[in-house]
C-alpha positions in Angstrom: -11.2 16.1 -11.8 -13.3 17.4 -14.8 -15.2 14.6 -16.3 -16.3 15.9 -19.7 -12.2 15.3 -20.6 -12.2 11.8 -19.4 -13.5 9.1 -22.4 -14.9 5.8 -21.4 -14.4 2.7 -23.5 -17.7 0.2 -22.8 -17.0 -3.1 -24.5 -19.3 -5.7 -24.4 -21.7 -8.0 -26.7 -25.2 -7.0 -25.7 -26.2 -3.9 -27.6 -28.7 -3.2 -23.7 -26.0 -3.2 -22.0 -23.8 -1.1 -24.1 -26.4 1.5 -24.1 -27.0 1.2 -20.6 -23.9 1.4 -19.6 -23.1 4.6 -22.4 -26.5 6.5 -21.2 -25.7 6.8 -17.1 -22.0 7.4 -17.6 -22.6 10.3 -20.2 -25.1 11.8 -18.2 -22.0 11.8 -14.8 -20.6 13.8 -18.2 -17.9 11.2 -19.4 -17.2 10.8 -23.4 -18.3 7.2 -24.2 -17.1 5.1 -26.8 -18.5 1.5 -27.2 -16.7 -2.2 -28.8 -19.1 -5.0 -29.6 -15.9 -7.8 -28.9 -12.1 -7.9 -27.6 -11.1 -7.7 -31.4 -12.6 -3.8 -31.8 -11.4 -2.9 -28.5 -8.0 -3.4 -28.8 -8.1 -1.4 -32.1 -10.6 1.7 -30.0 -7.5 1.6 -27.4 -4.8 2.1 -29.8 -6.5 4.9 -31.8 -8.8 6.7 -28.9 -6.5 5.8 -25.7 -9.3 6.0 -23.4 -9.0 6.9 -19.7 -10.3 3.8 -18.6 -12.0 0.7 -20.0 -15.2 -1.3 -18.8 -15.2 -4.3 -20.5 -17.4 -8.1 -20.7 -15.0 -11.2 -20.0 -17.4 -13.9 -22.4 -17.9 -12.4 -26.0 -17.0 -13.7 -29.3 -14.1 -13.5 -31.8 -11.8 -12.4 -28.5 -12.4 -12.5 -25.2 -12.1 -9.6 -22.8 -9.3 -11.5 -21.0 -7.7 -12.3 -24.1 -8.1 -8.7 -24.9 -6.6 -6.9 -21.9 -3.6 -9.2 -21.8 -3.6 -7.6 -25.8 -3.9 -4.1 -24.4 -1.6 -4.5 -21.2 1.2 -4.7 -23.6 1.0 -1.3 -25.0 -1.0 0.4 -22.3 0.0 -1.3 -19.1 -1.5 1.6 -16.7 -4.5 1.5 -18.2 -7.5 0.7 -15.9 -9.7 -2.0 -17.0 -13.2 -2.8 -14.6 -14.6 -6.1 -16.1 -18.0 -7.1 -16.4 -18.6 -11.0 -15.5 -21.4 -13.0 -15.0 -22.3 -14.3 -11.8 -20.5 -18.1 -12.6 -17.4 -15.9 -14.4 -16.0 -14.8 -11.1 -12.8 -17.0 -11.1 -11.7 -15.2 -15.2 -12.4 -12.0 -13.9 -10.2 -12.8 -10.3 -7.3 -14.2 -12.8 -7.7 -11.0 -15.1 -6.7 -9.1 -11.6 -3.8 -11.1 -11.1 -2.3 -9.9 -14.4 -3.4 -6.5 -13.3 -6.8 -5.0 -14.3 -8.1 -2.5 -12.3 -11.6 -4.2 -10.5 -14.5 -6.1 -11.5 -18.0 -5.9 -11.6 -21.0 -9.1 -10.9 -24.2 -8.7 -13.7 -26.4 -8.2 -12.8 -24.6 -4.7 -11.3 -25.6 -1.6 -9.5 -25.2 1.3 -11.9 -24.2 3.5 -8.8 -21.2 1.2 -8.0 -20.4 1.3 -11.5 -20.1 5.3 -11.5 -17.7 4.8 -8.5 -15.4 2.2 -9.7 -15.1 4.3 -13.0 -14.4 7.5 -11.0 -12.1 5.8 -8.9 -10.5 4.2 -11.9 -9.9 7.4 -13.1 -8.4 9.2 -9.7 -5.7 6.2 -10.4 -5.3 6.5 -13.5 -4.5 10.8 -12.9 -2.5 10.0 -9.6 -0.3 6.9 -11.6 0.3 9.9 -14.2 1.7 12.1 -11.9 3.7 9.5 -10.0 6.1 8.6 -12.8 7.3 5.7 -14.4 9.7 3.7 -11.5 10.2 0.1 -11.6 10.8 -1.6 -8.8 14.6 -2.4 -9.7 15.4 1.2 -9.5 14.1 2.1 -5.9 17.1 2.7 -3.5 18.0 -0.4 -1.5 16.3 -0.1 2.0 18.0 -1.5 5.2 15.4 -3.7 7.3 17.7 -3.1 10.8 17.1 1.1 9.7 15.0 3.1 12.4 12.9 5.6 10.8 11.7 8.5 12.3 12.2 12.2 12.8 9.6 13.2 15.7 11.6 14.8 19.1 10.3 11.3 20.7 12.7 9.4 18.3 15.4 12.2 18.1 15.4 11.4 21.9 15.9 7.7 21.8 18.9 8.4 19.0 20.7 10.0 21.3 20.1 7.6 24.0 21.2 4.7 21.6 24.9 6.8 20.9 25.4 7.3 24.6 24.9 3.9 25.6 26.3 2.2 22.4 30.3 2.3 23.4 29.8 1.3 26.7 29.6 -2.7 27.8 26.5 -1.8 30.2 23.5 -4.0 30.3 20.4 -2.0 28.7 16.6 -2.4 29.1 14.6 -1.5 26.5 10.7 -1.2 26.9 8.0 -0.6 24.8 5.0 -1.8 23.4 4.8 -4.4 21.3 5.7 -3.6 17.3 7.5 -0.6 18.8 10.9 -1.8 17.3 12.9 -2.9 20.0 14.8 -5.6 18.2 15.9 -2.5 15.8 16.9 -0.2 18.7 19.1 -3.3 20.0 20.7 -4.3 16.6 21.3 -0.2 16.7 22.9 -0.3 19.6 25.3 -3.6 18.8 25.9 -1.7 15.6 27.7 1.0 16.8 29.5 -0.5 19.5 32.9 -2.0 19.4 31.1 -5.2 18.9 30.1 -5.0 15.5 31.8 -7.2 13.7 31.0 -9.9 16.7 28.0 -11.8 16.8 24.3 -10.4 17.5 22.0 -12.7 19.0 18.6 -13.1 19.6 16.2 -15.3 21.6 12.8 -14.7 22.4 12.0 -15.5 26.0 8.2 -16.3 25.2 8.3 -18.3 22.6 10.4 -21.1 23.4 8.9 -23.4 26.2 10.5 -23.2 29.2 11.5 -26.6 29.9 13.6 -25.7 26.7 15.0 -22.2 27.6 17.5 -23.1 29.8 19.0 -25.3 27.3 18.6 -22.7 24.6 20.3 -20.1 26.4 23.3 -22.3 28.2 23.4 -25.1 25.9 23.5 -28.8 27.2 26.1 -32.3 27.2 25.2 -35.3 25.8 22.6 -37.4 27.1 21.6 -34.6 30.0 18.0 -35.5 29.3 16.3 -37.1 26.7 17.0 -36.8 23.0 20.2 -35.1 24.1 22.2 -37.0 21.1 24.8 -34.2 21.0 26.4 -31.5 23.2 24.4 -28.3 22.3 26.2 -24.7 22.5 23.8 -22.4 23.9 23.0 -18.4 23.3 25.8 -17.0 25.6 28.3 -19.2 24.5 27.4 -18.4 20.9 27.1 -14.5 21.5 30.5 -14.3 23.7 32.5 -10.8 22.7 29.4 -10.1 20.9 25.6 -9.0 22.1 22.7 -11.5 23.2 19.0 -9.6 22.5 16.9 -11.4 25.6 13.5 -10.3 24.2 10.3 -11.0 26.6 12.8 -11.0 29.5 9.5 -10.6 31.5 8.0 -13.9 30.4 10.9 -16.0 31.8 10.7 -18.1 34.6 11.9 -17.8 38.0 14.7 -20.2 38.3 15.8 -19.3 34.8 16.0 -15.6 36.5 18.4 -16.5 39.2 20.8 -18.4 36.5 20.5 -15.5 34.5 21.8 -13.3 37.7 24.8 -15.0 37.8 26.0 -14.7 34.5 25.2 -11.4 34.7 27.5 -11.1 37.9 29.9 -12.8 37.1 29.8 -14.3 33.7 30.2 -17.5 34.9 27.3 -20.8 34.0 27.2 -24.4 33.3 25.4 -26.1 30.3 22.4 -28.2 31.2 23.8 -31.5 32.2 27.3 -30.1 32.8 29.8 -29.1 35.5 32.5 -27.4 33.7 32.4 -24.2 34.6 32.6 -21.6 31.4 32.7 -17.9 31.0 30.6 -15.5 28.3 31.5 -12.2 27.6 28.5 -11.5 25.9 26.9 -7.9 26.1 22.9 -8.1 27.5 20.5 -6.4 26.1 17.1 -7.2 27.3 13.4 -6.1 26.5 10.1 -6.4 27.6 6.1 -4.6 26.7 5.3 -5.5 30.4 5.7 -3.3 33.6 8.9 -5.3 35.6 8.0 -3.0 38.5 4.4 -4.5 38.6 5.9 -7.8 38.5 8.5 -7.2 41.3 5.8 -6.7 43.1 4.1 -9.4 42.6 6.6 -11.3 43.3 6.6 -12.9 39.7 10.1 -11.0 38.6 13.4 -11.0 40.8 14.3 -7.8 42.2 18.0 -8.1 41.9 18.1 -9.3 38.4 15.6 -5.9 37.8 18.0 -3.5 39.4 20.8 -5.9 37.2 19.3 -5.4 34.1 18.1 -2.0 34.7 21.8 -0.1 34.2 20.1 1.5 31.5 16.7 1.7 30.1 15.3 3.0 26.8 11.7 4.0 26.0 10.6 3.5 22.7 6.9 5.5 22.3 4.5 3.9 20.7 3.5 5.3 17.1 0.5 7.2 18.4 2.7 9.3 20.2 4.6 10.3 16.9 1.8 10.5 14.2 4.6 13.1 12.2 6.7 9.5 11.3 3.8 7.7 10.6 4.0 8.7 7.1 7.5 8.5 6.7 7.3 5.0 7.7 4.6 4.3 5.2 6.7 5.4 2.5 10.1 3.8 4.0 7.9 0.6 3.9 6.0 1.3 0.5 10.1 1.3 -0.9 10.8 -1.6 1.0 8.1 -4.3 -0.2 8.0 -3.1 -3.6 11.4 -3.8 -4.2 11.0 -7.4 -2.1 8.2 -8.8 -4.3 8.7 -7.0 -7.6 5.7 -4.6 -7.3 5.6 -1.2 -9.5 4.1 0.7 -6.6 5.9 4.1 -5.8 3.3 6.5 -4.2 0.7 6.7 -1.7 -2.3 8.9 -2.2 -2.6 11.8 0.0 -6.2 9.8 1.1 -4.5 7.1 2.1 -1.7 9.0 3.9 -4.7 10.8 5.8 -6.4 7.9 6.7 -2.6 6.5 8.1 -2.1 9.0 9.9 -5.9 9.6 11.6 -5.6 5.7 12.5 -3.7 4.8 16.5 -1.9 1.8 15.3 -2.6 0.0 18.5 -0.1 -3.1 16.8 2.6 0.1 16.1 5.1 0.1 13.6 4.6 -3.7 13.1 1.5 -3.4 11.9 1.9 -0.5 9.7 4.3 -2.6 8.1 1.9 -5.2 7.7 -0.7 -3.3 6.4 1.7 -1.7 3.9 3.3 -4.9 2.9 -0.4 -6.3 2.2 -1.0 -3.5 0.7 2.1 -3.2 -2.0 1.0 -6.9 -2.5 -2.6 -6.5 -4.0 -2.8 -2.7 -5.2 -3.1 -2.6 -9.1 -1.8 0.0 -9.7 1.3 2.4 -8.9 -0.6 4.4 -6.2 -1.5 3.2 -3.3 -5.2 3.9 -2.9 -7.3 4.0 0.6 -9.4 0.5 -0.5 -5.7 -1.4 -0.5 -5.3 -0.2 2.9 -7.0 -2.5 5.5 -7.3 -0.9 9.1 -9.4 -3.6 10.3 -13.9 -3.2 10.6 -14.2 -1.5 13.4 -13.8 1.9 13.8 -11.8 2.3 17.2 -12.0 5.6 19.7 -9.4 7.8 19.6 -7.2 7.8 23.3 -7.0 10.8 25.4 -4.4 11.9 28.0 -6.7 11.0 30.9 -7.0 7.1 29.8 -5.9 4.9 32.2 -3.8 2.0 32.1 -1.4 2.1 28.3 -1.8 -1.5 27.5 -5.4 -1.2 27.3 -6.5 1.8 25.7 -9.0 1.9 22.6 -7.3 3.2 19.8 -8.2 6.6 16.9 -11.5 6.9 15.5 -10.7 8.0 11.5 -12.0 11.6 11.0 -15.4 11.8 9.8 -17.2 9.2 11.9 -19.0 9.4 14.6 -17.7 8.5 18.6 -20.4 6.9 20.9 -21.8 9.1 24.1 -22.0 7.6 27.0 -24.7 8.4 29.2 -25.8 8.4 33.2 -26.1 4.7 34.4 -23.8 3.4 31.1 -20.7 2.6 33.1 -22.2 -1.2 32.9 -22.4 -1.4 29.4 -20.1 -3.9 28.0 -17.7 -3.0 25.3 -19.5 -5.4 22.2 -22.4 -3.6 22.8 -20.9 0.4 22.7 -19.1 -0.7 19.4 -22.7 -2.3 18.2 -24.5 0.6 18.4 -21.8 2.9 17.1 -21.9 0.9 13.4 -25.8 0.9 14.2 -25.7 4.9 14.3 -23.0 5.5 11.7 -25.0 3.4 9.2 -28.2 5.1 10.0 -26.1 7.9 9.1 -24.4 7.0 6.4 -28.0 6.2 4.8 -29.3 9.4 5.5 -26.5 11.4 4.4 -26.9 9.0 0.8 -30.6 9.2 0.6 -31.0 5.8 0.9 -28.5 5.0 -1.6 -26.4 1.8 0.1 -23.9 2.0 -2.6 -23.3 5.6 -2.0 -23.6 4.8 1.8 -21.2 2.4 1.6 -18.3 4.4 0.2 -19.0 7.0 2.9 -18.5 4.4 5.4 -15.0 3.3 3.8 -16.7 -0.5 3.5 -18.0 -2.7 0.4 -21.5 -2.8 -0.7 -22.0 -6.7 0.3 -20.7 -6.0 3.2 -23.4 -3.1 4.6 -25.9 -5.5 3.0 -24.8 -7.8 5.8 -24.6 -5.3 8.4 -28.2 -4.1 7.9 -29.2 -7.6 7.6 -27.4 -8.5 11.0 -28.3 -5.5 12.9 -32.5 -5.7 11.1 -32.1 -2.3 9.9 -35.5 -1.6 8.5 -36.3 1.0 6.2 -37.7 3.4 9.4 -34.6 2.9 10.7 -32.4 4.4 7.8 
């Protein structure tokens, strides 16, 4: 990006800081053009249009907020960075709301103003080359869609149109926010049950003095509070498919009800003795090892080798980093058109820092982290500060890690991995993690020159918060 193209509009009532502020950002080689209130500003925007705006919330004749709602009108990708004083915080967090760019605290850091403005200005150059889209003209995304091209998913398309015409029982397994619900509605979809009912009920998280009930219904007065005879999950999914997800958090006696329906289709409701009949089709899940738990005497082993007709693996998204980025985008289409947002790109940042992260949550929380991110990104491009991975920078897995439910998860390229040395096979996880920020700041500060707002952007954090970490970890100056 050449700077000496870019102009700069400062606005603000004190002649210092307007000089200030005109002095450092010419000498970073911007054109800079100053306003004394929101009045003049307004009229600079309209005949200079200015790359991006810096601009005072409290001045006379018009205020800054009055004049940015002015200027959002006619320019409404324009970034504006406000200045506020320290007790202003709340006008400048509103201005946001209606869409400015990011604001600033006076007394401010003139380094953290250069890199709000050059960030401004990336935005303002990637929302240029994005288009114009609004959010009522994105295609209509399908929240039951599966996304992904990697062989891994190929694989588990195939698996889902072999099994899909039959009546057979699958197992799916998977980590958790792998999709599972998604591969089962995919299956029920292309079955002969389509147009019948899909139904789904989370083992875990219904109590299991309650389960039973849930899933075989109950008669009238069979317990307390029992005002009404209550049709259960098999009854309501007969000729169509019941989803059992957490099958491996039920209990045992539930297990050995479950058995027999699955024999023979045959159960009572809780309370009951008529004996009824579901054709439903089963299709169960679980993130935990039923082996393990046969063996521990926790799962039945009939109703495993019952449920186990079929079994689909769905990999975890580490294991297919090449759809990480499609699901970004699938996702990006999806929540802008659900709240309304005028987001329609990702930055190629961004989109490496996705795909350099593990996603130990897996596609669920890439879709969190997108949806979040949709939510509060000003602008049309999604932009590596709007995407929050979380504090701590987690070790990337290799093939020889043990057990799958417990491994760490990617360290994002450029920082530094811990070394383990003789006699560390003690040392308790808190502490490796500690002294891995400990080392990357001390990095971070050298690479800077001591400069914590520079520091701080290498380190993908904000400026208050490596403040705090050198505070917590007493970082003195010999230590940087």
């Amino acid at each position: 990006m050449k700077t000496q193209n870019k102009l700069i509009l400062v606005v603000d009532d004190e002649e210092n800081i307007r000089e200030l502020l005109r002095e450092s950002l010419e000498d970073e080689g911007y054109r800079v053009n100053v306003a004394k209130n929101g009045q003049e500003a307004i009229e600079k925007v309209r005949a200079m249009n200015p790359d991006t705006v810096l601009m005072d919330v409290k001045m006379p004749l018009m205020s800054g907020m009055d004049a940015f709602l002015k200027i959002k009108e006619f320019q409404p990708d324009l970034p504006v960075i406000f200045l506020t004083a320290f007790g202003s915080s709340e006008v400048a967090i509103s201005a946001m709301k209606s869409g400015a760019y990011d604001y600033l605290t006076k007394p401010f850091d003139i380094d953290e103003v250069r890199i709000k403005v050059k960030r401004a200005l990336e935005l303002r150059e990637l929302s240029s080359m994005s288009g114009r889209t609004r959010p009522e003209d994105l295609p209509f995304i399908n929240s039951d869609e599966l996304v992904g091209q990697s062989p891994l998913m190929q694989e588990v398309y195939k698996q889902i149109g072999k099994v899909a015409s039959s009546d057979a029982t699958v197992l799916i397994l998977g980590e958790s926010g792998t999709g599972k619900e998604l591969v089962a509605k995919a299956i029920h979809n292309n079955s002969h049950r389509k147009d019948k009912a899909f139904v789904v009920v989370n083992c875990a998280a219904i109590p299991e003095n309650l389960l039973e009930s849930e899933l075989f219904g109950h008669e009238r007065g069979s317990f307390t509070d029992a005002f009404e005879t209550h049709i259960g999950k098999f009854e309501q999914a007969s000729s169509g498919t019941l989803f059992l997800d957490e099958i491996g958090d039920m209990s045992l006696p539930l297990q050995a009800k479950l058995l027999r329906i699955l024999q023979d289709g045959g159960f009572e409701r809780v309370g009951g003795h008529e004996h009824l009949t579901s054709s439903a089709r089963v299709i169960a899940a679980t993130n935990q090892d039923l082996t393990k738990l046969v063996a521990e005497r926790k799962f039945r082993e009939d109703l495993f080798y019952r449920l186990n007709v079929i079994t689909l693996r769905l990999p975890p998204l580490r294991e297919r980093r090449g759809d990480t980025v499609l699901l970004a985008r699938h996702f990006l289409r999806k929540y802008a058109a659900k709240y309304g947002r005028d987001v329609t790109d990702i930055a190629d940042e961004t989109l490496e820092r996705l795909a350099a992260y593990d996603w130990p949550g897996n596609v669920r929380e890439l879709e969190n982290v997108i949806a979040r991110a949709v939510i509060i990104s000003q602008a049309r491009v999604l932009l590596p500060e709007t995407v929050d991975l979380g504090s701590q920078p987690i070790p990337r897995r290799t093939e020889e890690s043990a057990a799958p439910e417990c491994q760490p998860s990617a360290v994002p390229a450029g920082q530094l991995q811990p070394t383990l040395t003789n006699g560390s096979s003690g040392l308790r996880l808190s502490d490796a993690i500690q002294q891995m920020e400990i080392d990357m700041i001390r990095k971070a500060l050298r690479e800077s020159g001591g400069n914590k707002t520079k520091a701080a952007q290498i380190l993908g954090i904000s400026r208050k918060s490596l403040f705090n970490k050198i505070r917590d970890y007493k970082l003195q100056d010999k230590d940087q």
